[in-house]
MARLOPA-579766 format. One record per residue: residue in three letters; x, y, z of N, C-alpha, C in turn. Coordinates in steps of 0.2 Angstrom, whole numbers, padded with zeros to 4 digits, always signed. Layout:
N
ALAXYZXYZXYZ...
END
This chain:
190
UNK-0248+0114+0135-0255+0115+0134-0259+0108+0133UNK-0264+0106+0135-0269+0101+0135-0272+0099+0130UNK-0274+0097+0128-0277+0095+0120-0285+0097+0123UNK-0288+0099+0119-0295+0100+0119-0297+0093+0119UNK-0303+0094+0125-0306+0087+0125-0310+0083+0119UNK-0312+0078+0119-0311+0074+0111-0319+0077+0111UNK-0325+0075+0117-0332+0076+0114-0331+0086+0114UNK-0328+0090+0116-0329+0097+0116-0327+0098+0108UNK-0321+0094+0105-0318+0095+0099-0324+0094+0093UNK-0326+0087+0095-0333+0087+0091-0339+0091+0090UNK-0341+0092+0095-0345+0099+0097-0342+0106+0094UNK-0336+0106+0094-0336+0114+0091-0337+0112+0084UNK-0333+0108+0082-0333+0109+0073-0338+0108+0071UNK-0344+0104+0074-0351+0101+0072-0354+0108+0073UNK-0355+0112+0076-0359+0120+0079-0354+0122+0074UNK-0348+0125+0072-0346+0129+0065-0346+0128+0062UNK-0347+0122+0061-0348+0118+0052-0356+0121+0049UNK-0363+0119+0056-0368+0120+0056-0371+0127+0056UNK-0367+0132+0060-0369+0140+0058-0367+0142+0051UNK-0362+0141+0047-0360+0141+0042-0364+0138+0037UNK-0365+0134+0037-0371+0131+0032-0377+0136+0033UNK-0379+0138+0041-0385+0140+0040-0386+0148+0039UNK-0380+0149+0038-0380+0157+0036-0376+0159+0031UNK-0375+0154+0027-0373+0154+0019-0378+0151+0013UNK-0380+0154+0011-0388+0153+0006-0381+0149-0001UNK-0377+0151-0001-0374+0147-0006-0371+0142-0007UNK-0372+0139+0000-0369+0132+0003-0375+0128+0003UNK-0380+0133+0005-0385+0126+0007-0390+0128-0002UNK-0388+0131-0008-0388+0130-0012-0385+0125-0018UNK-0380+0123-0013-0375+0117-0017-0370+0121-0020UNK-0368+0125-0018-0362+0128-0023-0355+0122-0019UNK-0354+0118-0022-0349+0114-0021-0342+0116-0019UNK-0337+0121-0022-0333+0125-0022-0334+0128-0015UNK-0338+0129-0014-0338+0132-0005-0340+0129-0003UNK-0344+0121-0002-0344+0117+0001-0337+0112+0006UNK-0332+0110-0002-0327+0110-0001-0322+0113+0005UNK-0322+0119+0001-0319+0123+0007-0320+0122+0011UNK-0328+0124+0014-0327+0124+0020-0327+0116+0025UNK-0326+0111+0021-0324+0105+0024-0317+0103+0025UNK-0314+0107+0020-0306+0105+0020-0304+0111+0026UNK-0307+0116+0026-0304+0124+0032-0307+0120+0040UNK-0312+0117+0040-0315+0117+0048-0317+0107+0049UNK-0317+0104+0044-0318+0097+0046-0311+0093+0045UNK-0308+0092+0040-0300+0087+0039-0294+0090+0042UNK-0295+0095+0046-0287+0097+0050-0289+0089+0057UNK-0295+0088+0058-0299+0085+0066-0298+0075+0063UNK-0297+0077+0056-0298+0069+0055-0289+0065+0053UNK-0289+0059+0055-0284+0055+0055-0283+0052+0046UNK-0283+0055+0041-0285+0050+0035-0280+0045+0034UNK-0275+0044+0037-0269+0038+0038-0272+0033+0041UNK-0272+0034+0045-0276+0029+0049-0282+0028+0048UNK-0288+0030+0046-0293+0027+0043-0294+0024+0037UNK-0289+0027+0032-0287+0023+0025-0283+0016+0026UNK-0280+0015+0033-0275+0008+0034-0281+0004+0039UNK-0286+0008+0040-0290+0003+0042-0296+0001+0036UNK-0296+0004+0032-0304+0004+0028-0300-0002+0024UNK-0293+0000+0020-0291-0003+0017-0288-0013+0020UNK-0288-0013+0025-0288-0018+0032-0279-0022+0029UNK-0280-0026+0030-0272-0032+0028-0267-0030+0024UNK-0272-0027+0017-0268-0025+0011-0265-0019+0011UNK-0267-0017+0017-0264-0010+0017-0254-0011+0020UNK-0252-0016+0023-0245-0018+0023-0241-0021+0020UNK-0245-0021+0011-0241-0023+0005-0241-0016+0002UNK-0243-0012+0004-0241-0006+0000-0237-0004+0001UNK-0233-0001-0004-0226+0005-0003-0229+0012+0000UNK-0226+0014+0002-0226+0023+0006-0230+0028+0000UNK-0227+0025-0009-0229+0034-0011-0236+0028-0010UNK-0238+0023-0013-0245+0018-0014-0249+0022-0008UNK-0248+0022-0001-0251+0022+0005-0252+0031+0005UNK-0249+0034+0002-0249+0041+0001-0255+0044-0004UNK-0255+0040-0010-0258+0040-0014-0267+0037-0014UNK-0268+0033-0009-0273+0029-0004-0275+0034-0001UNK-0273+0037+0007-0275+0041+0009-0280+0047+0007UNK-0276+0049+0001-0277+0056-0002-0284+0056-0005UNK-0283+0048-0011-0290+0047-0013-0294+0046-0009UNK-0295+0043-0005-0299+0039-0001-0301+0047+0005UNK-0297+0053+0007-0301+0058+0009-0302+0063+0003UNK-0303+0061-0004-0305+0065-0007-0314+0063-0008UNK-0313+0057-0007-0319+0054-0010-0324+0055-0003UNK-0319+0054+0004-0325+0057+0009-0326+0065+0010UNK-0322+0069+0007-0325+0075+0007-0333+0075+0001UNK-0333+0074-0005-0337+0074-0007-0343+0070-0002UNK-0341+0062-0001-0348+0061+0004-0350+0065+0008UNK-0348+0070+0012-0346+0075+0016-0352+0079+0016UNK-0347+0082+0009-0350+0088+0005-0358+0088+0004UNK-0358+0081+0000-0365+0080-0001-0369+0080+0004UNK-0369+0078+0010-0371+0078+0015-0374+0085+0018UNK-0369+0091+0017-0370+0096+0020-0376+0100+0016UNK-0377+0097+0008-0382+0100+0003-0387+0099+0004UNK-0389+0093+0009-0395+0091+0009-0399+0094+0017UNK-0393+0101+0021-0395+0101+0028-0401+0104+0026UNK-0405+0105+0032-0411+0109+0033-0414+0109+0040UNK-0411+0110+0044-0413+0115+0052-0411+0106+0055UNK-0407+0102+0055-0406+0097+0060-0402+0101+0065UNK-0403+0095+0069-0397+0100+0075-0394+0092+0078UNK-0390+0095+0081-0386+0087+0083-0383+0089+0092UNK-0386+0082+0095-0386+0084+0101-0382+0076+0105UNK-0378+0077+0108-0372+0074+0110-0373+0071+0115UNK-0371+0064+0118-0372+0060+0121-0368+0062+0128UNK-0371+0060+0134-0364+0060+0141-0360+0056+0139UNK-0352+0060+0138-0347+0058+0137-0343+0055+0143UNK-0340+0049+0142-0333+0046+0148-0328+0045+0145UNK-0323+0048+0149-0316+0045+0146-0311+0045+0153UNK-0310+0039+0155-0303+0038+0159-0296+0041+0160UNK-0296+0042+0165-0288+0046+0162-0284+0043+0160UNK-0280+0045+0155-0275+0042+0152-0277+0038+0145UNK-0284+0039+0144-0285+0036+0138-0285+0039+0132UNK-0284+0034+0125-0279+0039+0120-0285+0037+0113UNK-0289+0033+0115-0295+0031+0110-0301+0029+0114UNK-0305+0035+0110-0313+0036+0113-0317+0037+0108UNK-0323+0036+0111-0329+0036+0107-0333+0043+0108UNK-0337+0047+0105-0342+0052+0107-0349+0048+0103UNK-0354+0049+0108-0359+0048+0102-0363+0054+0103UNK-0366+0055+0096-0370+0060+0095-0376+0059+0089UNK-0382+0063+0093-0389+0059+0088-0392+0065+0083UNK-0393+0065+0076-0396+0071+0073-0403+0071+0075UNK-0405+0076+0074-0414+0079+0075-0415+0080+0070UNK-0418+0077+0064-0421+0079+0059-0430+0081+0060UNK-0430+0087+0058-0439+0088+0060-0443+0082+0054UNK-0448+0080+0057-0450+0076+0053-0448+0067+0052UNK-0443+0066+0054-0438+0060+0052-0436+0057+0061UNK-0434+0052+0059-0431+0047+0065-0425+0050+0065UNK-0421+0051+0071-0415+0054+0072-0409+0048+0071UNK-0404+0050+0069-0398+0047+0065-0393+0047+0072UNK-0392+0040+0073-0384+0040+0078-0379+0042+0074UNK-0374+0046+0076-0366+0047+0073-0364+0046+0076UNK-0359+0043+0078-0353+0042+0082-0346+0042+0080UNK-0342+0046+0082-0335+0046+0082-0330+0044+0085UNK-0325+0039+0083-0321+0037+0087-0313+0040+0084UNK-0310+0043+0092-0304+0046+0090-0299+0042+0093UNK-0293+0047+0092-0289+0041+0095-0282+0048+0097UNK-0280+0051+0103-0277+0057+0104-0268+0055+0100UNK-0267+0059+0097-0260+0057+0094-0255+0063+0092UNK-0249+0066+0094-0247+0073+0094-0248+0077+0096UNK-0253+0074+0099-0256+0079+0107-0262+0082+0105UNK-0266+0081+0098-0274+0083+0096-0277+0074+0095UNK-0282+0076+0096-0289+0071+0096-0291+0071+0088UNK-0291+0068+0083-0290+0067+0079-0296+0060+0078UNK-0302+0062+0072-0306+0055+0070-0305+0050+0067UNK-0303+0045+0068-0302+0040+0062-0307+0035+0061UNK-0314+0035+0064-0319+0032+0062-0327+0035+0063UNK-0331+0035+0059-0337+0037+0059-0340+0032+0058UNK-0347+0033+0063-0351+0026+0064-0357+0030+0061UNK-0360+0028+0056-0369+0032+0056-0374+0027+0055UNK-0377+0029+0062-0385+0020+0059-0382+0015+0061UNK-0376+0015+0065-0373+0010+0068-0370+0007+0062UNK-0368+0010+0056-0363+0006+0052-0358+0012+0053UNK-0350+0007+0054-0342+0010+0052-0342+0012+0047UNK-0340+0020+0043-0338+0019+0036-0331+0017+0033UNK-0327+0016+0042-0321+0010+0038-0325+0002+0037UNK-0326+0001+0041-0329-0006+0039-0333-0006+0032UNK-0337-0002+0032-0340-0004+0025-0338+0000+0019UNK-0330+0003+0019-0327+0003+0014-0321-0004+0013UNK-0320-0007+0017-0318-0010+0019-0320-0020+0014UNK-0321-0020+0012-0325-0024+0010-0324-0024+0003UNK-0325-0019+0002-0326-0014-0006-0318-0013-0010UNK-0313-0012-0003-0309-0011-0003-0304-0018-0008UNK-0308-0024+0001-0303-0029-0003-0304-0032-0009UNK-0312-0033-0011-0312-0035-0018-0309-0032-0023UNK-0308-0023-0022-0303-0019-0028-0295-0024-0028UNK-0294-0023-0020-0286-0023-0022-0288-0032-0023UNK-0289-0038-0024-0290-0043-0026-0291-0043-0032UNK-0294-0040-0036-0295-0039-0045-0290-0034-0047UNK-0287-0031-0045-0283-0026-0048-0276-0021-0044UNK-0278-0029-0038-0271-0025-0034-0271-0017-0030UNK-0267-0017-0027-0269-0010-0022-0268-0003-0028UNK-0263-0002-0034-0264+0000-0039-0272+0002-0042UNK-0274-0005-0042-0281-0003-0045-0286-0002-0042UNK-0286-0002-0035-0289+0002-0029-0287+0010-0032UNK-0282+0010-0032-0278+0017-0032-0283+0021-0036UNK-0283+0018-0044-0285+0020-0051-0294+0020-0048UNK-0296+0017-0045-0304+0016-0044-0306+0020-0038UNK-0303+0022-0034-0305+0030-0031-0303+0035-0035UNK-0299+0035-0037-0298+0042-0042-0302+0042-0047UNK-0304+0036-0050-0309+0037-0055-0316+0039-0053UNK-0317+0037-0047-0325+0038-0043-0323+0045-0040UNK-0320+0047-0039-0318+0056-0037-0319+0060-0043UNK-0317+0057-0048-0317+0062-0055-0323+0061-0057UNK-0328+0056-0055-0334+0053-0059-0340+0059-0053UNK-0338+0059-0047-0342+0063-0042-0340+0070-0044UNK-0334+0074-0046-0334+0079-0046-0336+0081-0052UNK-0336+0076-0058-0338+0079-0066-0347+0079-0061UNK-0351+0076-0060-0358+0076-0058-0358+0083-0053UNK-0354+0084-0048-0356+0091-0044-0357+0096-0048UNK-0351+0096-0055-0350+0103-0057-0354+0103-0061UNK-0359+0098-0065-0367+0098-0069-0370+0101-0064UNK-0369+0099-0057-0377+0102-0054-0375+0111-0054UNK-0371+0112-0050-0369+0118-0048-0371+0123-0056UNK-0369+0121-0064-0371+0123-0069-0379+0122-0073UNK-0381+0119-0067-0390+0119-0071-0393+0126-0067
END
């Protein structure tokens, strides 16, 4: 069977991420716990976090041990669920409309772009670049406003592992994961 194509892939999950927000009053209420979910059920099966954690993390990422790069990943898509997350508490009727897609036969890393409609606001570029691997299309970079959020983790990245070693990278997203989840679960309780 064929893999789904990489802009169709994006399209689905962006339309049932988005129906879902829009007909759950306790999502777009910030209940966090089913925001979660519903990012780990329908957005993180579609994304690469190996490969976007060995690029965000850039050079340093090939002095790391296996459980280190294991322990990496996990933080680093813990940390973008909540960015995630947060994003989805903030929706209110955008809609998102997808650029003419091209892809070459035989190509295994692509771009889709796609632009939000916010009423009232300038419209936001996102772009995803996949890259097909075990036979699904799979994201490992997101472009929003024309910045990469590997590159601009990236940066943040190296000055960690530099002061405190890829270890203290490790400790400083788990501690920023612990510090975002202690603050979701004050909101959700006011």
């Amino acid at each position: 069977m064929a893999a789904e194509a990489p802009d169709a892939m994006v399209k689905r999950v962006s339309e049932e991420v988005l129906d879902i927000v829009r007909q759950d009053k306790d999502i777009r209420n910030g209940d966090t716990q089913k925001i979660v979910a519903l990012v780990d059920a329908k957005v993180l099966p579609n994304f690469n976090f190996q490969r976007m954690t060995s690029l965000a993390v850039g050079r340093d990422w090939r002095g790391a041990n296996p459980a280190q790069k294991n322990r990496l990943a996990e933080e680093f898509k813990m940390l973008l669920v909540r960015t995630y997350s947060n994003a989805l508490t903030s929706y209110s009727n955008q809609r998102i409309v997808f650029k003419p897609f091209r892809m070459k036969d035989g190509e295994t890393d692509v771009l889709v772009r796609s632009e939000v409609i916010q009423p009232g606001s300038q419209p936001v570029q996102i772009d995803y670049w996949l890259e097909l691997a075990d036979g699904k299309w799979k994201v490992y970079d997101v472009v929003v406003a024309g910045i990469s959020l590997v590159t601009n983790y990236r940066e943040q990245f190296s000055r960690e592992v530099r002061d405190g070693g890829i270890d203290g990278l490790i400790a400083s997203l788990a501690a920023k994961n612990k510090s975002l989840e202690a603050t979701a679960s004050k909101a959700v309780r006011k």
